[in-house]
Structures are given as C-alpha cells and as structure tokens.
C-alpha positions as CSV (number, residue, x, y, z in Angstrom):
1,X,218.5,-68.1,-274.3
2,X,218.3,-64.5,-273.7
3,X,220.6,-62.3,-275.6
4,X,221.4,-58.8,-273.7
5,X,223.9,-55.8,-274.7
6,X,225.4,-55.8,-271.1
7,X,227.4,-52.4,-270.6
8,X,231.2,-52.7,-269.7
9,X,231.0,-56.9,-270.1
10,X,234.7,-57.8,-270.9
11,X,233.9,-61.1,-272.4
12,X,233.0,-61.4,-275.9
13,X,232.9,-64.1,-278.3
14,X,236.0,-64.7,-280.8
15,X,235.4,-67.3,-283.4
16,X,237.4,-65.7,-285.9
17,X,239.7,-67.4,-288.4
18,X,243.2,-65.8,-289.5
19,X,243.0,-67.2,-293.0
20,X,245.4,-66.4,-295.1
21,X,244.4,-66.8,-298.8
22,X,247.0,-69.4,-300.7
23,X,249.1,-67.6,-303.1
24,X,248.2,-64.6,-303.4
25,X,250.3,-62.5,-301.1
26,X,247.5,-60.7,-299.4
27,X,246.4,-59.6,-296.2
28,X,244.4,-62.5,-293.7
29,X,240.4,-61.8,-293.8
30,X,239.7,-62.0,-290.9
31,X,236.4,-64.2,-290.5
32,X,234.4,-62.6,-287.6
33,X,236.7,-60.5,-286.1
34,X,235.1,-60.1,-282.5
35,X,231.8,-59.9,-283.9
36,X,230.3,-59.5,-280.5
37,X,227.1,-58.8,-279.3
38,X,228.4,-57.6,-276.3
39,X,230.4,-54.3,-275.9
40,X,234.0,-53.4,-274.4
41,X,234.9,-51.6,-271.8
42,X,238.0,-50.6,-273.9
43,X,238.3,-51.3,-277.9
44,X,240.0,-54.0,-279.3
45,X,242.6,-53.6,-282.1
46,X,242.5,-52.2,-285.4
47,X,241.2,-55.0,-287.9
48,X,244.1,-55.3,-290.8
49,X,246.0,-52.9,-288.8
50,X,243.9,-49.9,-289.8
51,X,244.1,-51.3,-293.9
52,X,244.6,-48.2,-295.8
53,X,243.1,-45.9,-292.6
54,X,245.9,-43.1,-292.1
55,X,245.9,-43.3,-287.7
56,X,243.4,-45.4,-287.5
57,X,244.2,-45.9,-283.2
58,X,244.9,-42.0,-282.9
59,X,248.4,-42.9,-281.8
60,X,249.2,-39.8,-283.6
61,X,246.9,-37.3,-282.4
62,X,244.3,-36.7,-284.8
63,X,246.3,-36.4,-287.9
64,X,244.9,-37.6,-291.6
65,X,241.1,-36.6,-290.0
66,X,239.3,-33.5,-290.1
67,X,235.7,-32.4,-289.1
68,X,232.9,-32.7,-291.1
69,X,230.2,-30.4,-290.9
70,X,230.0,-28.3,-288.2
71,X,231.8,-28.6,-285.0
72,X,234.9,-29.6,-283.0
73,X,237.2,-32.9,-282.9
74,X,240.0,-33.9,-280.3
75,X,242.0,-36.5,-279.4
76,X,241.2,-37.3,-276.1
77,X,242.6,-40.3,-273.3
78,X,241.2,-43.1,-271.5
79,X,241.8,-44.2,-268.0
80,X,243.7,-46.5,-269.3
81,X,246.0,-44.5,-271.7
82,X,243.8,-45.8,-274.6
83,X,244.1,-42.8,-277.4
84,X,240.5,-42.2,-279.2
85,X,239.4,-39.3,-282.0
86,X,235.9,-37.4,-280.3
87,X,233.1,-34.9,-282.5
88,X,231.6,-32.7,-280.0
89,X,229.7,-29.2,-280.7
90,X,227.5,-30.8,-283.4
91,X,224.1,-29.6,-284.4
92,X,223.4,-31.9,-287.4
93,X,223.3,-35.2,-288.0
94,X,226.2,-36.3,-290.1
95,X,228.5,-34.0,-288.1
96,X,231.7,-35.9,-287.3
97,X,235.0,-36.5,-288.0
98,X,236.4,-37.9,-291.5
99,X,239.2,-39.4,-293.6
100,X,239.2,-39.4,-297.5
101,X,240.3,-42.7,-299.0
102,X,240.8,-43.8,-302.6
103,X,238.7,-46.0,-303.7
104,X,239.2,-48.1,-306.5
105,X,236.6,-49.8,-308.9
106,X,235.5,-53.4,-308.4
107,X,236.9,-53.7,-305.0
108,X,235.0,-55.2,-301.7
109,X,236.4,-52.9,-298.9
110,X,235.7,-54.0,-295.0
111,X,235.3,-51.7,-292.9
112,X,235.2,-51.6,-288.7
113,X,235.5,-49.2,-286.0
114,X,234.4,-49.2,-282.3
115,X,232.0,-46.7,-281.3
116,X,230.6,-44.8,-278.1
117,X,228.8,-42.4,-277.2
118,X,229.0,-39.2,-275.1
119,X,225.8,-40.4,-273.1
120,X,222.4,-42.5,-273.4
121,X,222.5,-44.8,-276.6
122,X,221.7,-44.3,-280.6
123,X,222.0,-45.9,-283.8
124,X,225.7,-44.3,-285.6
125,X,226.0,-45.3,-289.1
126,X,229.3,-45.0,-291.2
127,X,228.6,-43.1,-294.3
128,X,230.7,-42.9,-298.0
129,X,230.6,-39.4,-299.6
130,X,232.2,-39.9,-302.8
131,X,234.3,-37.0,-304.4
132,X,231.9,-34.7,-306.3
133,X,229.0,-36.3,-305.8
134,X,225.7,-35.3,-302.8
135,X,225.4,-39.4,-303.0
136,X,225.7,-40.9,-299.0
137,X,226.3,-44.6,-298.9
138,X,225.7,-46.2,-295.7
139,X,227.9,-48.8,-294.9
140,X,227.0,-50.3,-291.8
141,X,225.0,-49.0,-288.1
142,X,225.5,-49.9,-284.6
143,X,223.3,-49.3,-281.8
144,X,226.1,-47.3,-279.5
145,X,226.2,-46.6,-276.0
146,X,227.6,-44.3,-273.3
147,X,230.3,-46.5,-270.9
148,X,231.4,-49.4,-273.2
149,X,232.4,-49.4,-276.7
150,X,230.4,-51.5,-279.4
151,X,232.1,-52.6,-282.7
152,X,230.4,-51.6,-285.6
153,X,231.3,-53.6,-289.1
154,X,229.9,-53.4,-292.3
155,X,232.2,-52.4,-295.5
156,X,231.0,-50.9,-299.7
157,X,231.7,-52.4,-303.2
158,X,233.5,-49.9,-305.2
159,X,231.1,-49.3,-308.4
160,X,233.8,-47.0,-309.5
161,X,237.3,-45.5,-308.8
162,X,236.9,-42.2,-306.8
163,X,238.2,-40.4,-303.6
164,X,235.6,-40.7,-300.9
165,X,235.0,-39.3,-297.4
166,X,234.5,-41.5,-294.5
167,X,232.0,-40.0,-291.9
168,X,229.8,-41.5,-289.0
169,X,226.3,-40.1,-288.4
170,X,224.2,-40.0,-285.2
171,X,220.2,-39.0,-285.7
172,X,220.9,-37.6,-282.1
173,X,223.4,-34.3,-282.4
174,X,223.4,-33.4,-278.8
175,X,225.9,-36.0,-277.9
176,X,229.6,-36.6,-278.7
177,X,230.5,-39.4,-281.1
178,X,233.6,-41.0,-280.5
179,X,235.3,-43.8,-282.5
180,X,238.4,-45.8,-282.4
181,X,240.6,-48.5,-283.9
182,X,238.9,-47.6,-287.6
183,X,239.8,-49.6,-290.7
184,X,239.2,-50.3,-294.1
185,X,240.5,-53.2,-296.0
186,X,240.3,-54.0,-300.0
187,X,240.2,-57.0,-301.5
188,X,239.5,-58.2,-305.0
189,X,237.4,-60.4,-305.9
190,X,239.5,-63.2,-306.7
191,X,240.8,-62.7,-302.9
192,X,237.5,-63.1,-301.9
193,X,236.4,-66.0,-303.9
194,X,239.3,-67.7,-302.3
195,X,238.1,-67.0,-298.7
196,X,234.8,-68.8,-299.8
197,X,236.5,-71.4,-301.0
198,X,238.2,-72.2,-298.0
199,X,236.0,-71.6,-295.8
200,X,233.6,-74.3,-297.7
201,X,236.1,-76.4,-296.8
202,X,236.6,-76.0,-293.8
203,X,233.0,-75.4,-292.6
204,X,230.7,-77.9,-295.5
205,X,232.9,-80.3,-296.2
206,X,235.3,-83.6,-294.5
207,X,238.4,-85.1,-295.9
208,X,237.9,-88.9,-297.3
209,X,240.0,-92.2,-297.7
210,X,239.1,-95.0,-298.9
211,X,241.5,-98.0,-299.2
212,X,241.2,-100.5,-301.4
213,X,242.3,-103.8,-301.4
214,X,242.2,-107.4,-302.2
215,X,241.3,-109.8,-299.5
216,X,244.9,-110.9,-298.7
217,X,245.8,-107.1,-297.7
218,X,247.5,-106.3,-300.9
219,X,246.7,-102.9,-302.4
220,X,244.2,-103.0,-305.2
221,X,246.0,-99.9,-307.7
222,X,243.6,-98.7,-310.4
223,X,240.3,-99.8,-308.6
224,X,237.5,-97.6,-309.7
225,X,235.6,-95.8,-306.8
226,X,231.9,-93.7,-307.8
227,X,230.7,-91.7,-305.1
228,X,227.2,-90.4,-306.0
229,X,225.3,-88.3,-303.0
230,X,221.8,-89.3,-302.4
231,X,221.2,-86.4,-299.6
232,X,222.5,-83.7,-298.7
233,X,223.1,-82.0,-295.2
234,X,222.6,-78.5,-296.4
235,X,219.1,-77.4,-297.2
236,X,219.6,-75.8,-300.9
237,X,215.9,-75.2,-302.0
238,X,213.3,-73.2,-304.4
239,X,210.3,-71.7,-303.5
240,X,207.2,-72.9,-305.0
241,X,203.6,-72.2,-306.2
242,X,200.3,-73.5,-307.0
243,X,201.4,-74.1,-310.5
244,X,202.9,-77.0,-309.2
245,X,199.8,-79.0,-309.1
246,X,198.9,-79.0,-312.7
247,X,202.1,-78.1,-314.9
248,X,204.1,-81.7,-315.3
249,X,207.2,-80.3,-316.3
250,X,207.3,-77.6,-313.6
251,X,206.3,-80.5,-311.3
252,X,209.8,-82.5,-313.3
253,X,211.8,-80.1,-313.6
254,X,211.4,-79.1,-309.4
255,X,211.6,-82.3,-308.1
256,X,215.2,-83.2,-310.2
257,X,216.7,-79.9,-308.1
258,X,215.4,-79.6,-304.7
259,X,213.9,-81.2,-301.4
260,X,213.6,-77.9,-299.4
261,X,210.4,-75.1,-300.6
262,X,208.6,-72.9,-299.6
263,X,205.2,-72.3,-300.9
264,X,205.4,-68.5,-302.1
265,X,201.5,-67.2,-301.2
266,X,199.3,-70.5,-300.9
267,X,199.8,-70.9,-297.2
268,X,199.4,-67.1,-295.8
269,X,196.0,-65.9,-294.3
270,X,195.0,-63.9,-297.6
271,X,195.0,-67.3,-299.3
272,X,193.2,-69.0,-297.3
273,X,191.0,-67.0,-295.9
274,X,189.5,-64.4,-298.5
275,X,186.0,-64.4,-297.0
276,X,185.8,-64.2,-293.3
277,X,185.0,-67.6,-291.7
278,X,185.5,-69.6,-294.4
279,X,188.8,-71.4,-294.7
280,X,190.3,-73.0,-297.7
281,X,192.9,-75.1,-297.2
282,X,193.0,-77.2,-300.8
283,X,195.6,-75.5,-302.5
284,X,198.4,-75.8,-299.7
285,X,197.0,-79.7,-298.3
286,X,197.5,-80.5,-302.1
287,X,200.8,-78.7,-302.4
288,X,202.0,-79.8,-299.2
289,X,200.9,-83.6,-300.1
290,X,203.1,-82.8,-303.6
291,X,205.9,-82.2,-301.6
292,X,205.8,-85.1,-298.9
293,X,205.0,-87.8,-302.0
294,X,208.4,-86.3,-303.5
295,X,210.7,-85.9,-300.2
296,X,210.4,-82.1,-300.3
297,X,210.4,-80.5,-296.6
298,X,208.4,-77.5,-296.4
299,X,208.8,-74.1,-295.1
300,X,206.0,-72.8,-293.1
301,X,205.3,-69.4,-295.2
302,X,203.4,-67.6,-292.9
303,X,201.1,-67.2,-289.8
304,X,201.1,-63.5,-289.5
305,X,202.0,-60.9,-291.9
306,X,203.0,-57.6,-289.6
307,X,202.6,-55.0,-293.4
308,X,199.1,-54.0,-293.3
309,X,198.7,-53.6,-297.1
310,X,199.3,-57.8,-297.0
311,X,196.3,-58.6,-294.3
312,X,193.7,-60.4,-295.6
313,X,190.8,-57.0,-296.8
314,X,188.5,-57.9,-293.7
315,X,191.1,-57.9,-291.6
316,X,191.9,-54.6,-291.8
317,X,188.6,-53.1,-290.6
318,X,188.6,-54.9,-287.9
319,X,188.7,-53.6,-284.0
320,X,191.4,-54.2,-281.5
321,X,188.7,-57.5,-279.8
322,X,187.4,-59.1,-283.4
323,X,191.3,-58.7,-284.6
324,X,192.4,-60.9,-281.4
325,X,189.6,-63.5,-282.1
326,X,190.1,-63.6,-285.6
327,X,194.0,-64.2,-285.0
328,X,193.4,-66.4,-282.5
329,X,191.5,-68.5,-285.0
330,X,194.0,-68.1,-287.5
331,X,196.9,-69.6,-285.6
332,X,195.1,-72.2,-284.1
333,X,193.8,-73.1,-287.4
334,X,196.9,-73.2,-289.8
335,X,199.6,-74.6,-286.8
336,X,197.2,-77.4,-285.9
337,X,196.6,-78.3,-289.5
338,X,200.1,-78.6,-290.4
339,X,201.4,-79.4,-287.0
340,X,204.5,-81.6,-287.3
341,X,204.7,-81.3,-290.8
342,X,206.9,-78.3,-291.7
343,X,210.0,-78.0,-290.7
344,X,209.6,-74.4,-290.0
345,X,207.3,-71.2,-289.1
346,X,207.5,-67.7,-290.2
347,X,205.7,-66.5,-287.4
348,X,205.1,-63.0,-287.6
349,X,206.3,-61.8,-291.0
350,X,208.4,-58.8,-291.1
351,X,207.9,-57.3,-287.9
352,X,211.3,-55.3,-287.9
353,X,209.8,-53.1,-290.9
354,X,206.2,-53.1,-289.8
355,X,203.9,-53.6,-286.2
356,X,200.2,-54.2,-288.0
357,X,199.7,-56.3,-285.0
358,X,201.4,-54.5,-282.5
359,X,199.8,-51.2,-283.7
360,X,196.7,-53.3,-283.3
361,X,197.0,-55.2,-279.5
362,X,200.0,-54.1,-277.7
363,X,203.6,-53.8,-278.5
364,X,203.9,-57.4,-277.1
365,X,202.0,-59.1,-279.9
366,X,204.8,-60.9,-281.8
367,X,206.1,-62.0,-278.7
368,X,202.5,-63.5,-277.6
369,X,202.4,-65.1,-281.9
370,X,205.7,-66.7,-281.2
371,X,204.7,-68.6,-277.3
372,X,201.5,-69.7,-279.0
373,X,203.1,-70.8,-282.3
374,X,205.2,-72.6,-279.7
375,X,202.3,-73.8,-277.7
376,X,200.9,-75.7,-280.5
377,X,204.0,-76.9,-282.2
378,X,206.7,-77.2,-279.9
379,X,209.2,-78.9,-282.1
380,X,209.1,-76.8,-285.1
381,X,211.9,-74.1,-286.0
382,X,210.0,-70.2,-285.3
383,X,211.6,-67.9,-288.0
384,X,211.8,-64.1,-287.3
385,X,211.6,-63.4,-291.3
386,X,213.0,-60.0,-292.8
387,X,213.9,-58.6,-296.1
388,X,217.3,-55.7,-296.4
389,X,218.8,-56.8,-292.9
390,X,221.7,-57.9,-295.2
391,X,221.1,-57.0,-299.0
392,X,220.8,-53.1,-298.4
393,X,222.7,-51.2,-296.0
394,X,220.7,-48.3,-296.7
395,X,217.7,-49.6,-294.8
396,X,218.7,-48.5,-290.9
397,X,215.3,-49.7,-289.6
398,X,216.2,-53.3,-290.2
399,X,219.5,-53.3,-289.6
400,X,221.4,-56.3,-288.0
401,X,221.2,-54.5,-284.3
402,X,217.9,-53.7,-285.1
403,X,216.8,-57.7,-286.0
404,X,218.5,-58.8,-283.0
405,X,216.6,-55.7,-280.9
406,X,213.6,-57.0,-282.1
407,X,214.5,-60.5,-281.4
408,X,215.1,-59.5,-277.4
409,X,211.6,-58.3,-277.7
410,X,209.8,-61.5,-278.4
411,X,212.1,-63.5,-276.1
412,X,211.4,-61.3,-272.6
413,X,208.8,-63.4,-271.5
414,X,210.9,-66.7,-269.6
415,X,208.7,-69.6,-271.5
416,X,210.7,-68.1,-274.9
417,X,213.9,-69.8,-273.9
418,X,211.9,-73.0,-274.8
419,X,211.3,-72.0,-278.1
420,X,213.7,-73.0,-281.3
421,X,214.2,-70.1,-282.4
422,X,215.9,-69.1,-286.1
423,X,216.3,-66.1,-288.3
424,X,215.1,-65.5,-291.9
425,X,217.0,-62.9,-293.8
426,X,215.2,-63.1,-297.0
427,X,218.3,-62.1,-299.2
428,X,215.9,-60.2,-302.1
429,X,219.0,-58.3,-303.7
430,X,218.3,-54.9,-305.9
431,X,219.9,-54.5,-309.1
432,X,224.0,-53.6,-309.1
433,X,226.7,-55.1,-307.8
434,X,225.6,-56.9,-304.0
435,X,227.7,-55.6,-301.2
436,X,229.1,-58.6,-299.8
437,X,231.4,-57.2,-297.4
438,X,228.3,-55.9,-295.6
439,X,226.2,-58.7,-296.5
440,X,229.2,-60.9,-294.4
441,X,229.0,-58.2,-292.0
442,X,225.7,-58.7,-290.9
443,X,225.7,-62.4,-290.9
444,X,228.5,-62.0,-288.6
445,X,226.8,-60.2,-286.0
446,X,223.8,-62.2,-286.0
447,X,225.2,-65.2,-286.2
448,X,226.9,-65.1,-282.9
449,X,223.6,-64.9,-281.4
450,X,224.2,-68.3,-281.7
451,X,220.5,-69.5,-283.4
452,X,220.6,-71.3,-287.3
453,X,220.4,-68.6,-289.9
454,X,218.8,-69.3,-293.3
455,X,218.3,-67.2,-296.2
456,X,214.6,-67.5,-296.5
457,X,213.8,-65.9,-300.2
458,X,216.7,-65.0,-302.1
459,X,216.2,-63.6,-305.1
460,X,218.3,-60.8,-307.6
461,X,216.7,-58.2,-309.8
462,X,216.8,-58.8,-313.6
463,X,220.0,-56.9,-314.8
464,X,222.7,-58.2,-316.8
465,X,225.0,-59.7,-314.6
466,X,222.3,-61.4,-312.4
467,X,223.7,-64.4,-313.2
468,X,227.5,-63.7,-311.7
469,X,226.1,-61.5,-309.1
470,X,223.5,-64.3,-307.9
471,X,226.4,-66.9,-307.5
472,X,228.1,-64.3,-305.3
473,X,225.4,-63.8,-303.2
474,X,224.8,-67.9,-303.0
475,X,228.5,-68.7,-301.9
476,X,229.1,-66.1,-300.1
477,X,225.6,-67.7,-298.0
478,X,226.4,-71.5,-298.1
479,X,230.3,-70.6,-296.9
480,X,229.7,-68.7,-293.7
481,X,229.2,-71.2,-290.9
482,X,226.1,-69.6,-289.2
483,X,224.1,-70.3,-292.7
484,X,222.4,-73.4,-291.8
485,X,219.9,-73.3,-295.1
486,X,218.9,-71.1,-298.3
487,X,216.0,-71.2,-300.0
488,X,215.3,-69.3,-303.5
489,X,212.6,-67.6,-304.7
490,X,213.4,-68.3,-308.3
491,X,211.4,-70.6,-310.6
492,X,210.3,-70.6,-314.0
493,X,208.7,-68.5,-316.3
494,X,205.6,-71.4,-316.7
495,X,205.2,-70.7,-312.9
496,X,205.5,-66.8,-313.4
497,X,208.6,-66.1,-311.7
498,X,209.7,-63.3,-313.3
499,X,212.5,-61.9,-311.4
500,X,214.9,-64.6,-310.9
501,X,214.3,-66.6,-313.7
502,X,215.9,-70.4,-313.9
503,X,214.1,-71.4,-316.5
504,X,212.3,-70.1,-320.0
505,X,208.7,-70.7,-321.4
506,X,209.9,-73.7,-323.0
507,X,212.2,-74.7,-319.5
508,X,215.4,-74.3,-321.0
509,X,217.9,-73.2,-318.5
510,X,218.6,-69.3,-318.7
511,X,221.9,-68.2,-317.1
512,X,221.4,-67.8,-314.0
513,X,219.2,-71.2,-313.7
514,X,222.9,-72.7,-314.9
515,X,224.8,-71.1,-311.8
516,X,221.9,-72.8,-309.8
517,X,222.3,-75.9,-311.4
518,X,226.1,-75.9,-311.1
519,X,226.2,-74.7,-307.5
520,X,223.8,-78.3,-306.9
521,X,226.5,-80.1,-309.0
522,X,229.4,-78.9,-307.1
523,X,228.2,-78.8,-303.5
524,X,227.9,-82.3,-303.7
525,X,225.5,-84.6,-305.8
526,X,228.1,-85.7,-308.0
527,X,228.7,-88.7,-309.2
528,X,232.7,-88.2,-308.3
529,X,235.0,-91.1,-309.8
530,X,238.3,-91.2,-308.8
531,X,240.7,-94.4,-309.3
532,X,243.0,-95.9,-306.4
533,X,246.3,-95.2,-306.7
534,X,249.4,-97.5,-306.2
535,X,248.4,-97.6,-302.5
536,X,245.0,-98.7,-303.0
537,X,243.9,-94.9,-301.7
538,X,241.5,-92.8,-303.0
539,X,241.9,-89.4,-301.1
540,X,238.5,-86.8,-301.6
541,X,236.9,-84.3,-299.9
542,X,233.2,-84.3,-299.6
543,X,230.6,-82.4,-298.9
544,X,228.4,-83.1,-296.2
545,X,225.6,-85.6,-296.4
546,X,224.7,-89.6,-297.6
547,X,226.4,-91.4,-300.0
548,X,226.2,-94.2,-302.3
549,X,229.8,-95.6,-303.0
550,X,230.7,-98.3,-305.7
551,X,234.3,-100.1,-305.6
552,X,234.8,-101.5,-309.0
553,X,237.8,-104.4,-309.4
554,X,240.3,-103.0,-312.3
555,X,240.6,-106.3,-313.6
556,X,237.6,-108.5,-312.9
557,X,235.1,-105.3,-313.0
558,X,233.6,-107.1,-309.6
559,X,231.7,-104.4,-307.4
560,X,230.9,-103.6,-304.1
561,X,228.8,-100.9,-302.5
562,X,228.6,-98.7,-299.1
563,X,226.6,-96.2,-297.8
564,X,228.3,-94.0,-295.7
565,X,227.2,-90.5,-294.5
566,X,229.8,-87.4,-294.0
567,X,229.3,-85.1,-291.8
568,X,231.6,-82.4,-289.9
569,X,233.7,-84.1,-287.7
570,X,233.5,-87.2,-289.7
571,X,234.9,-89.8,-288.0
572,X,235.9,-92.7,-290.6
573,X,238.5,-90.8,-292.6
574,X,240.1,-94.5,-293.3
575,X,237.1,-96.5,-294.8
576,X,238.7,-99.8,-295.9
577,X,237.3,-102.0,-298.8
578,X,238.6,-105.6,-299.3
579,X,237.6,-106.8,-302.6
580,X,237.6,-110.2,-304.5
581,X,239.2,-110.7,-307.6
C-alpha cells in the first residue's frame, strides 16, 4: 500500500461517528470527522457548525476576523460560489488572519479548518496567543498545498480561563494563506469521558446472552454464571529490563499484570555490541526466554537507532563503507537471532526526528533497513517508532503529516507493499495537563492510513496528578479504533523506573500503578458474576478475548463450564446452557 496526497482527489475517507453523548445535552463529537489523507477540491463543512467560531464559512464576509501582523485579508469566491477568508501581503511568519475566543479553564477544545495555499506546498500550523501573554501554543500543522484544500485538526486544553487569539502560521511568507470552514468546539471532561466510554463499547467490546436452563427447556432463574477472562484481544503491556532476571518479586509482580513487553535497552546495538565485533546476546536470549516460559510476547526494541548520541561509541567514527558493513552485520545478526520470535520490529528508531543513517549512506537508508528487516523476517510487524507525534503539538518536525511523509519515504520502493507495516507513537507525555483533543487528532489522521497503531512507550512525567492524567492518556488510547496495542514504560522502583512509577521499593502499588491496575481489572479479566434472571438470561457485555464461564445450579450448586472467545462481530450472542438438577 502506497499512501499519496493526490491534489484535487474528490474521494476521501469518512468513518466518522455522530455520537451523541447520553444525557448530557451536548453537542455530537464527531469521531474522525473526514480525517482524510487526501485533499478536496472544495472544503467540506464546518465541524460543530463553526462551535463558538463567529463566521466560521465566511458567509458573512470577513466579519468577527482581523489581520494579524502585518498585511491584508479578503473574502474572496470560488468557482463554485464557495466563500473563503485569504492573508496576502505578509512578510513574517505568523502573519494571518485571527479571531479571539474565550477560553475557559479545564476545557478540551477541538479545533479544524481546511487550508490552502496561494502556490507550492508548506507546513501551516494554528497557533493560540492568549490575552496578555508572548506565550504561542500550537495546536495542530498540516502540510498545505496550492489547488486542493487539506483539513487540518488538532485542538488545546484550557490550563486557564482567558481570551485568546486564533492565528495560522506559514514558515513561508511569500504565499497567501487561506482557510475555510474553521471551528472550535469545548467540551468538559465529563463530555469526553463519555465519548470514551462509548466508544469502548462500541469498538472493544460485544454484547452477551447466556440462557440458562434445565434440560426439559424450562428457565433456570437464579443460576449463578462467573465469567473470568484468561486472554485478552488487546495487547495492554509494560516494558521491561534486565532486572527481571534476578529480582523474584519484580519477576511476580510482572508476570500477574502483563503478556506484552518490551525490553527497554537490552536488545539495541549499544547493548549488545559495546566492543566492535564482539556480540553479547545473554542478557536479551535470557530475558526473551523469561518472557516465552511466562506467555509474554515481545516487542522487538530496536535494530537501528537514527539519534547519533544513542549509536553504539565505535559506531560513530566510522566512514560511510565500515558504517554499511557494520549495519549490515547488525541486522543480519539481531533479525536472524530472534527471527520469528517477536511479534514486532522497531526498525529504524526515530527517524522523523533524526537521519544518523541517512546522513551517513543516502537519504534512502531507512527505506533499504525496513526491505531487509523484511527480507529476513517477513512475517513480523515493522514499526516506524516516534516520540511527540501526538503528546506535544509543539514539535512541528514530527508532526502527524510529517510521520506519515516519512512513512511514503520508506515505502517508494514497490517490494514495501509486501511489508506489515505499523506505527509506534511512543506516547512519553511532559508534565501538565495532556492535550487529548490533539492527541485524538493525530491518531485520527494517521490512522486512516489504514496500518495498526500502537502506543509503543507511554509514559507521564512525575507531577501530582500523574495518576488522573495517565488514565486519560490510557483511555483516551485503548478507545480509538486504530489503537491496536499500548505498551508502558512504567515499572517499579526495584527495576529503576523512576518516571512512571507503579510500584514502591517495597512494591506497594503507588497511585498511578492503581489506575494501571484498575484499567487491567475493567477492560476485561474480571471474574464478572452475574445471576439469571426469571428468564434464565444473563445479559453482559464483554470485552474482547477468551473466556472461562461457570454455570452454577441455584439449587443443587451442580456446574458446568465453557470456553468461549468474544470478539468484534461476535457471532453467538444467544449461548444456551441446559443444566441438570
């Protein structure tokens, strides 16, 4: 699969869901809202109707905006008759056109707008000035283009109440910026919990009945039913280190949580290779044999690290023909060891932010990594793995447009449409408030690419509210449909994770290790016991995966057992049980 930015292409993808949150009287959030790749030869509709955007489709001229900066802005017309807001004249960056908006304190706000350019093609970020304050917030980028319009989403958490300006910036000031169909949409927290709710529902988990009976037909009321989950479909792992191998309750207290890891350092080049020529494999075959003896699937953590300051020392000295043969080596070396063992690769680590190896032997090189990763293990997942391309909107270079640039990089060559490919946003959040509105922004857009997303090393800085602001960043993950795995790196303090701490010196759960704890508990292991009602029907709704279920006789306390396995389009809503007295 290719994926191109065709200009002018009038199909796009719309899997978005109207859902409208139960009770509380608010506006639909939308779900994806044409989060296309693709861009329009005309824009589509404001999202929430503009939200609190005064004109957001220019019906009205250009009233509620003024210029920012220097220059000019105009309503202009479209072949069509389609009414759009234009910055021309501008010399600096930021110049555009803007709205001020009230913001209010502890609000997610969403925000869209389609976006094109005067000519040739840039990055245009929306910014948020707030009153008083030399502070720019990004909000969100799109790589725009002259002839079609691109749809750029993103949106800003409210840290506190204040007017701000809404502005757009463009690195290149020679060209016109011009925008359409803008919005902005609040919602509370509670608003947006509920989204996640129902979207779990919707998207992790299938509706269950089970009737019970006695063998003659008749409806067995007050049977007990345990359902206890003895897999589940969605990866939910931890990270892990060489502590492992020697600390018994480390060792306990990772294999009563998780059977997804990824080991932290022991597998990369620098650890295995310190001294030119002579591997060391001991640490990772003896973790990796850890994990298989305990069901834990592993994470491939990685072949090639594209930051300089992370190549093993020697490797930095060397020249453009001993680096090729001494990568060469290295992936041969590590793929072929572990070879249809892992159930993923991080190929080339973090080659959005950095190009070591492209720097080094071509601008090609991560593409070359990824058809000989695929070479020698063709049925393993190849992860493009980078950190801020959801948990910072500050960071333009890594950007959702910019991951997904990247990504059309390494799959030019035709043999690439062979490979299984995934992306890795690591998910390591800064201290504050996360901004999930562009967080769910981001996985939007890339996950209409249409590969498996996982969050790869999610993590939250020590603050005080880590614990309530890592939940957020976990559900707001495991409920958006494209998220097909998450993996922490968290641990505790006896492993020297020091950042997102589960666990104490003495392993006693800390705060945050309890959300993780709670978030395994409720997305599925159970036990659930529920008992039949006068029908003989025990109505539930699972998450995906296996179960064990127990049908226990009110009155003779007989049992009998099933193993059934849920998955989405589950097809045995009506399981029926016909027990003996």
């Amino acid at each position: 699969m290719k994926v191109t930015a065709k200009c002018c292409n009038l199909l796009f993808i719309t899997t978005s869901f109207l859902l409208f949150i139960s009770g509380l009287g608010v506006h639909s959030l939308d779900y994806d809202y044409f989060a296309t790749i693709e861009c329009m030869k005309e824009p589509q509709r404001a999202q929430y109707g503009g939200g609190i955007i005064v004109n957001s489709g220019f019906d009205h001229n250009i009233e509620g905006w003024t210029v920012f900066g220097n220059g000019t802005i105009e309503e202009r017309i479209s072949n069509d008759g389609n009414r759009f807001i234009v910055a021309s004249k501008r010399t600096q960056s930021l110049d555009s056109f803007s709205q001020t908006v009230q913001l209010e304190k502890g609000l997610i706000y969403t925000f869209s707008a389609w976006l094109q350019l005067s000519e040739g093609s840039d990055t245009i970020s929306v910014v948020f000035k707030t009153n008083g304050s030399d502070q720019l917030v990004h909000g969100g980028h799109v790589i725009a283009k002259h002839g079609c319009w691109s749809l750029l989403k993103g949106g800003i958490v409210a840290n506190f109440s204040s007017p701000a300006e809404i502005l757009f910036e463009s690195n290149n000031s020679s060209v016109e910026i011009w925008a359409d169909s803008v919005s902005l949409q609040p919602f509370t927290k509670k608003e947006w919990r509920s989204h996640q709710d129902n979207n779990i529902e919707r998207v992790r988990k299938s509706r269950v009945r089970f009737h019970v009976s006695n063998v003659n037909e008749t409806a067995l009321e007050g049977a007990t039913v345990v359902i206890t989950q003895t897999k589940a479909d969605f990866p939910f792992g931890c990270g892990m280190n060489h502590h492992i191998l020697t600390n018994i309750d480390y060792q306990e207290w990772f294999v009563s949580r998780f059977k997804y890891t990824t080991f932290t350092n022991e597998m990369k080049w620098y650890s295995t290779e310190i001294i030119p020529g002579q591997e060391n494999y001991t640490i990772s075959d003896a973790m990796l044999e850890f994990a298989k003896d305990n069901g834990i699937s592993v994470r491939g953590h990685n072949i090639f690290w594209d930051d300089e300051k992370y190549q093993p020392e020697w490797v930095k000295y060397l020249s453009p023909d001993e680096l090729r043969k001494a990568a060469k080596k290295r992936i041969e070396s590590v793929v072929k060891r572990y070879k249809g063992e892992l159930i993923a690769w991080d190929v080339v680590n973090e080659n959005v932010h950095f190009h070591f190896y492209e720097d080094k032997l071509g601008e090609n090189a991560s593409e070359l990594y990824y058809l000989k990763a695929h070479e020698l293990d063709p049925e393993t997942k190849l992860f493009m793995n980078e950190y801020n391309t959801i948990e910072y909107s500050g960071d333009k270079v890594v950007s959702p447009p910019n991951y997904l640039k990247k990504l059309e990089e390494i799959m030019q060559s035709g043999e690439a449409t062979e490979i299984l490919f995934a992306i890795g946003l690591q998910g390591h959040f800064a201290s504050g408030q996360p901004n999930l509105a562009y967080m769910r922004s981001g996985l939007d857009f890339l996950g209409n690419i249409g590969f498996p997303i996982w969050l790869t090393e999610a993590s939250l800085d020590p603050q005080p509210n880590q614990a309530e602001y890592f939940e957020e960043v976990l559900r707001e993950a495991y409920s958006h449909p494209a998220v097909e795995g998450i993996i922490m790196f968290a641990g505790p303090a006896q492993a020297g994770f020091n950042s997102t701490l589960l666990a104490d010196t003495n392993f006693q759960t800390t705060p945050t290790g309890q959300v993780v704890d709670n978030l395994i508990l409720e997305w599925g292991s159970g036990p659930y016991t529920a008992i039949a009602d006068s029908r003989g029907i025990v109505d539930i709704s699972l998450h995906h995966g296996d179960y064990d279920v127990t049908f226990t006789h009110p009155l003779t306390q007989n049992s009998k057992k099933l193993n059934i396995s849920v998955r989405k389009g589950f097809s045995q809503e009506n399981i029926h049980v016909k027990m003996h007295a």
